[in-house]
C-alpha positions in Angstrom: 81.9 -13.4 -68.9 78.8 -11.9 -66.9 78.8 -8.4 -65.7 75.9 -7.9 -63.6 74.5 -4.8 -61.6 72.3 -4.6 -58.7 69.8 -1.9 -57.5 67.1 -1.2 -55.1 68.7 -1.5 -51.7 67.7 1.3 -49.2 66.7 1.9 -45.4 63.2 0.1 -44.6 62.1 -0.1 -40.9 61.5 -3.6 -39.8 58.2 -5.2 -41.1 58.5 -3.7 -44.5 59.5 -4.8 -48.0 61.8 -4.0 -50.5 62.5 -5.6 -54.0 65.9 -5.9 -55.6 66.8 -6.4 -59.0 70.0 -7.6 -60.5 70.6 -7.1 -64.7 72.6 -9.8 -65.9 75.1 -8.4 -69.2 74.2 -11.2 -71.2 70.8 -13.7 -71.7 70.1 -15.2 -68.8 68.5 -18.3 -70.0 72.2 -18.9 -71.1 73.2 -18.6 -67.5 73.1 -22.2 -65.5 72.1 -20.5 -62.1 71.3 -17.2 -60.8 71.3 -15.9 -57.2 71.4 -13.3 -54.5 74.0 -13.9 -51.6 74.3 -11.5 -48.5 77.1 -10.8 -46.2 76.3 -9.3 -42.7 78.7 -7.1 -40.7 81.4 -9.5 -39.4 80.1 -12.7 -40.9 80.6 -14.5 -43.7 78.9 -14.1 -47.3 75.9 -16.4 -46.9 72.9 -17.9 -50.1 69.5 -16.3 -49.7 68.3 -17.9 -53.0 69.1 -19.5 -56.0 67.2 -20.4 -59.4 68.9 -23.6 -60.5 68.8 -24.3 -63.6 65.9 -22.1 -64.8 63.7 -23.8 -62.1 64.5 -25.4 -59.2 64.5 -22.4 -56.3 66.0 -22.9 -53.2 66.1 -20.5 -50.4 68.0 -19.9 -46.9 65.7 -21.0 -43.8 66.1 -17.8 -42.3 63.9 -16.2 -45.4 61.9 -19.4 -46.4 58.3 -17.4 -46.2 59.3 -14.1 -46.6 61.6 -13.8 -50.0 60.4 -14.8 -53.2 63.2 -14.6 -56.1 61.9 -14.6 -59.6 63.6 -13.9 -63.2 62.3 -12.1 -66.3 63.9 -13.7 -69.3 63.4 -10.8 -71.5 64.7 -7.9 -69.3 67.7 -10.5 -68.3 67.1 -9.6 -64.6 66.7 -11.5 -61.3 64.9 -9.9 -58.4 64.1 -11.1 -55.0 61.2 -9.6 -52.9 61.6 -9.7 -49.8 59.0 -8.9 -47.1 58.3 -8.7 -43.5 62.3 -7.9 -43.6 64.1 -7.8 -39.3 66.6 -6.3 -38.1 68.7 -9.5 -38.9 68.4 -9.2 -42.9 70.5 -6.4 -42.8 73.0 -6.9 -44.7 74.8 -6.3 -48.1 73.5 -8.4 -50.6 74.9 -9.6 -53.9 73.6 -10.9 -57.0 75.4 -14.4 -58.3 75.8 -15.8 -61.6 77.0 -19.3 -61.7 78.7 -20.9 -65.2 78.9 -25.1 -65.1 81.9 -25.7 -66.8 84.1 -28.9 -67.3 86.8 -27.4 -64.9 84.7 -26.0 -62.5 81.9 -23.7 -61.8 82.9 -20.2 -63.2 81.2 -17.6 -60.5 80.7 -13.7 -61.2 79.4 -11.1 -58.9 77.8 -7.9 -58.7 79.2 -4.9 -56.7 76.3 -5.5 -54.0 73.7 -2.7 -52.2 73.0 -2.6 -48.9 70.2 -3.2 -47.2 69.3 -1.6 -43.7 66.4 -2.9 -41.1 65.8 -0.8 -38.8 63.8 -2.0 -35.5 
């Protein structure tokens, strides 16, 4: 089981940056990947970036350029920093842990923080 808990979401008029972190219950080098999700008023929940594996990053095209997600082993915490935010990355965004498991993928959540743009 993973419990994890987000912070740092807030208002930031459009252009500026804000860094999220997301504290993982247990070791996160034990964790197989580690994200952050976001889910927009009236549309679906949608990746922004993922550490696969320890590694491998991938991120959504919409933020290719602007968010950089990173992970600090010790603190068991991801965070993604995201600059030059729009309008459109409003959102609420969520923090994913991912468990590989014989059966399936085993995913937890966090309880998500919002993020407002304003233009």
């Amino acid at each position: 089981q993973v419990q994890l808990v987000e912070s740092g979401g807030g208002l930031v008029q459009s252009g500026g940056s804000l860094r999220l972190s997301c504290v993982a219950s247990r070791s996160i080098a034990s964790i197989d990947n580690m994200g952050w999700y976001r889910q927009a008023p009236g549309k679906g929940r949608e990746l922004v970036a993922v550490i696969i594996s320890g590694a491998i990053v991938n991120y959504a095209d919409s933020v290719k350029g602007r968010f950089a997600i990173s992970r600090d082993n010790v603190k068991d915490t991801v965070y993604p920093q995201m600059n030059s935010l729009k309008p459109e990355d409003t959102a609420v965004y969520y923090c994913n842990a991912a468990l590989n498991r014989p059966g399936g993928v085993l995913d937890y959540w966090g309880q998500g923080t919002q993020v407002t743009v304003s233009s």
